[in-house]
ZANUBA-325946 format. One line per 10 residues: number of its first residue (from 0); their letters; for each residue z negated, x, y negated of N, C-alpha, C. Coordinates in steps of 0.001 Angstrom, whole numbers, always signed. Each point is the difference from the previous one (the first is absolute). Layout:
NUM = a = Z X Y Z X Y Z X Y; ...
This chain:
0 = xxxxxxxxxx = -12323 +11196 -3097 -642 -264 +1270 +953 -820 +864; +90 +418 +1463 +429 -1253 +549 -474 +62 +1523; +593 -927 +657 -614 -9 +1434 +566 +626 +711; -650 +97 +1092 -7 +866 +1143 -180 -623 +1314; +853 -513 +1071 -98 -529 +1566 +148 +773 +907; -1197 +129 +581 +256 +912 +966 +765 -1125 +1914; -162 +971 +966 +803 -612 +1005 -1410 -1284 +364; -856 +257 -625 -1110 -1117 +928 +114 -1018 -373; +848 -124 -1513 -254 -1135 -968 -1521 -70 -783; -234 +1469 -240 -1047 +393 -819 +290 -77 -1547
10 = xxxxxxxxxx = -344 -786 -1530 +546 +889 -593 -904 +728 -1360; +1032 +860 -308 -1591 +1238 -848 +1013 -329 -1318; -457 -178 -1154 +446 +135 -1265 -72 +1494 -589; +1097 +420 +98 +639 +1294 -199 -512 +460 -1648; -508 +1240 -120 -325 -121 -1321 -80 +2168 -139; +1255 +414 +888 +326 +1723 -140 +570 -291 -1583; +820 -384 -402 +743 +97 -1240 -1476 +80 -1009; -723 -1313 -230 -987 +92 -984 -717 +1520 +567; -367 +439 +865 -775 +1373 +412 +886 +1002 -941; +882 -10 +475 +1151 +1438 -524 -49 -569 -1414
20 = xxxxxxxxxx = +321 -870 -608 -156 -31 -1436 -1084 +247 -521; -721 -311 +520 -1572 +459 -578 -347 +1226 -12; +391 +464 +1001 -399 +1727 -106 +1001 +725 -489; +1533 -532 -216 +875 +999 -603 -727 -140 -1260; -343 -767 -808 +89 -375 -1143 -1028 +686 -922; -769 -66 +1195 -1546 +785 -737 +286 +1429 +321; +751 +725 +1109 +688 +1274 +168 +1153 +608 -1314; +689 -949 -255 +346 +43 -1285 -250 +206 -1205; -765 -1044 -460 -590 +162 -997 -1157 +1355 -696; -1133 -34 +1281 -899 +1159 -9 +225 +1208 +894
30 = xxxxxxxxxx = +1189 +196 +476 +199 +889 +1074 -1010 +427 +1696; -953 -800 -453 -988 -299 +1144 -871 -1155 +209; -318 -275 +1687 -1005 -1203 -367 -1303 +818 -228; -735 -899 -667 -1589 +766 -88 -920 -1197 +605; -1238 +654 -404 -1042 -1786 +217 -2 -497 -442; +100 -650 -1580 +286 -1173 -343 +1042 -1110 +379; +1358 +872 +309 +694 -700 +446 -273 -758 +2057; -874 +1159 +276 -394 -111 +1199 -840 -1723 +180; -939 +71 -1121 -707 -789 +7 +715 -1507 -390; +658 +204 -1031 +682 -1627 -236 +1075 -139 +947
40 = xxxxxxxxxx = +309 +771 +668 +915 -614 +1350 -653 -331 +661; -1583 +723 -148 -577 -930 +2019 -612 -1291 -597; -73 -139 -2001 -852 -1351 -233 +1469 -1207 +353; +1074 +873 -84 +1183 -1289 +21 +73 -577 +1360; +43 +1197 +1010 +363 -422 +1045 -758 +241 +1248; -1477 -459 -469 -1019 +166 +796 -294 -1094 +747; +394 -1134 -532 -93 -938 +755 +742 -937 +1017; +1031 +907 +179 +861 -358 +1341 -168 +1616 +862; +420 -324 +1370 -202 +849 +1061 +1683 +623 -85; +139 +1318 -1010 +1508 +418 +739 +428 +272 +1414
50 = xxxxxxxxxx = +1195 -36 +87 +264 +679 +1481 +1378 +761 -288; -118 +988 +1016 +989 +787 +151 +876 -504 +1427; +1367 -889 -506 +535 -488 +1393 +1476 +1285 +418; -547 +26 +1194 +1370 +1066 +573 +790 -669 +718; +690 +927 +228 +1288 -650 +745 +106 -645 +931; -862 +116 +756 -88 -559 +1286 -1075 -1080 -147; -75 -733 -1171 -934 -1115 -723 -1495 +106 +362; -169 +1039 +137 -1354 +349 +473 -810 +401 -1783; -1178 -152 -147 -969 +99 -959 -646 +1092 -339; -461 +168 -607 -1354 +714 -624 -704 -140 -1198
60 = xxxxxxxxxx = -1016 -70 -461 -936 -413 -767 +49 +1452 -1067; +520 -551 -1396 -27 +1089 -822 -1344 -58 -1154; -808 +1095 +328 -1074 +185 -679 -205 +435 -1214; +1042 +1048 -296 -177 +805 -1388 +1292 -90 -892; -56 +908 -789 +1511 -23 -667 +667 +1092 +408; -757 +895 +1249 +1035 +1000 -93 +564 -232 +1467; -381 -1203 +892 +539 -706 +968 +1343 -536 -429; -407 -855 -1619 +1136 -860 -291 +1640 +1074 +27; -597 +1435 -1265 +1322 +912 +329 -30 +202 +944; -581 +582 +791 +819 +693 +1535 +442 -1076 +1337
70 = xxxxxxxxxx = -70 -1970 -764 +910 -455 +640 +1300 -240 -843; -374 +456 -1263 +1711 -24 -466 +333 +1209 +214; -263 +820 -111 +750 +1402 +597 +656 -399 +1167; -608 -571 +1208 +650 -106 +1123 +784 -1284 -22; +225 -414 -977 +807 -975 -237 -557 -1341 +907; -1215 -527 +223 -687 -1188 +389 -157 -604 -946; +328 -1409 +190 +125 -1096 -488 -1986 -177 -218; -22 -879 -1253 -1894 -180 -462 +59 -1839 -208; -944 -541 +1266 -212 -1148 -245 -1158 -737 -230; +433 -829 -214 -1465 -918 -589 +13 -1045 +1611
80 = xxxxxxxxxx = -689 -184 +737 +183 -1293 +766 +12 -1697 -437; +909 -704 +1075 -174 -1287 -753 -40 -711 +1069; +651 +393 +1099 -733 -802 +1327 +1430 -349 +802; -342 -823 +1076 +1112 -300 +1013 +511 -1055 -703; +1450 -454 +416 +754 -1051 -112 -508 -763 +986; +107 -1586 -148 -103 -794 +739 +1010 -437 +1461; -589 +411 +849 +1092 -47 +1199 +559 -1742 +53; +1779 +469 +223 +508 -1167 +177 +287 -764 +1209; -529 -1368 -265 -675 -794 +1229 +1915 -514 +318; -335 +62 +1393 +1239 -640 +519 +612 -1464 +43
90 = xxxxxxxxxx = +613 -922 +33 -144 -1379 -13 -306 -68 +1920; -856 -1346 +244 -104 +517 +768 +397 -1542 +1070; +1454 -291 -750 +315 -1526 +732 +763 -120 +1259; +38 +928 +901 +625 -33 +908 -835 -457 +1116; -1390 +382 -104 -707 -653 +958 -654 -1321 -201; +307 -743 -1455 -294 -1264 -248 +1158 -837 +316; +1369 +399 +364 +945 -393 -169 +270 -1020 +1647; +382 -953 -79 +1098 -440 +1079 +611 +758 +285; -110 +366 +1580 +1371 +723 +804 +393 -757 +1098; +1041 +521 +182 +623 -179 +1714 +702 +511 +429
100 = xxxxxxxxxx = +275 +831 +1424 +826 +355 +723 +1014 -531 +589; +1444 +282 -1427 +670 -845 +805 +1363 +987 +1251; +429 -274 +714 +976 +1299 +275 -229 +1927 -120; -1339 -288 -1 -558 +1360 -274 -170 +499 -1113; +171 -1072 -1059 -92 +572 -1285 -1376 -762 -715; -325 +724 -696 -1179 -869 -1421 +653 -862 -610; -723 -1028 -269 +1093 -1091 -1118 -1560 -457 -900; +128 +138 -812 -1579 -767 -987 +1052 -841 -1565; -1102 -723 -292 +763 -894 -733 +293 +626 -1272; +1101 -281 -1007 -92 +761 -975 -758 -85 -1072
110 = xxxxxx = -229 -1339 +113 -1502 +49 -970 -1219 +503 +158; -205 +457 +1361 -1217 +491 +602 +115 +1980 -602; +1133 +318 -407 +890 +1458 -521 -1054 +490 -1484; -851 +629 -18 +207 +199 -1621 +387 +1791 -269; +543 +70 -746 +591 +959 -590 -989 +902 -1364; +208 +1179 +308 -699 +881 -1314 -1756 -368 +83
């Protein structure tokens, strides 16, 4: 599994690899899925909301298992959501700061400066 950032600073915990292993494996082994296997995949992973994220970080809500293949066929990424990053606050000491105009320029004190 790993993560996934999209441009919003969204991020989805990536989990196509566990999908494709799961279904190669049982494709493997029994040469088909059937319902049993149908059924203990939706008891595993019934309780998170998949999504099918495309390229253009846009969503969709995957309902079945034959959603899950035909977003790996099309090669879409399968996420779990985990939420936004916390937007980073600016410092915001320039307007607490001492100034003055001296010669047309800003001058503020350097201790009044903070950095990072």
């Amino acid at each position: 599994m790993a993560i996934h950032l999209t441009k919003e600073k969204f991020v989805w915990l990536d989990v196509t690899n566990k999908m494709k292993y799961q279904i190669e494996e049982v494709q493997d082994w029994y040469g088909k899925i059937d319902s049993d296997f149908e059924l203990e995949f939706n008891r595993r992973w019934s309780c998170f909301d998949l999504y099918a994220i495309h390229e253009d970080d846009t969503e969709s809500l995957i309902e079945s298992l034959d959603e899950i293949r035909e977003a790996l066929k099309l090669g879409l990424r399968i996420g779990i959501e985990v939420g936004h990053l916390p937007k980073e606050e600016k410092p915001q000491w320039w307007s607490d700061a001492d100034k003055k105009i001296i010669d047309g320029h800003w001058w503020v004190k350097i201790s009044d400066v903070k950095f990072g």
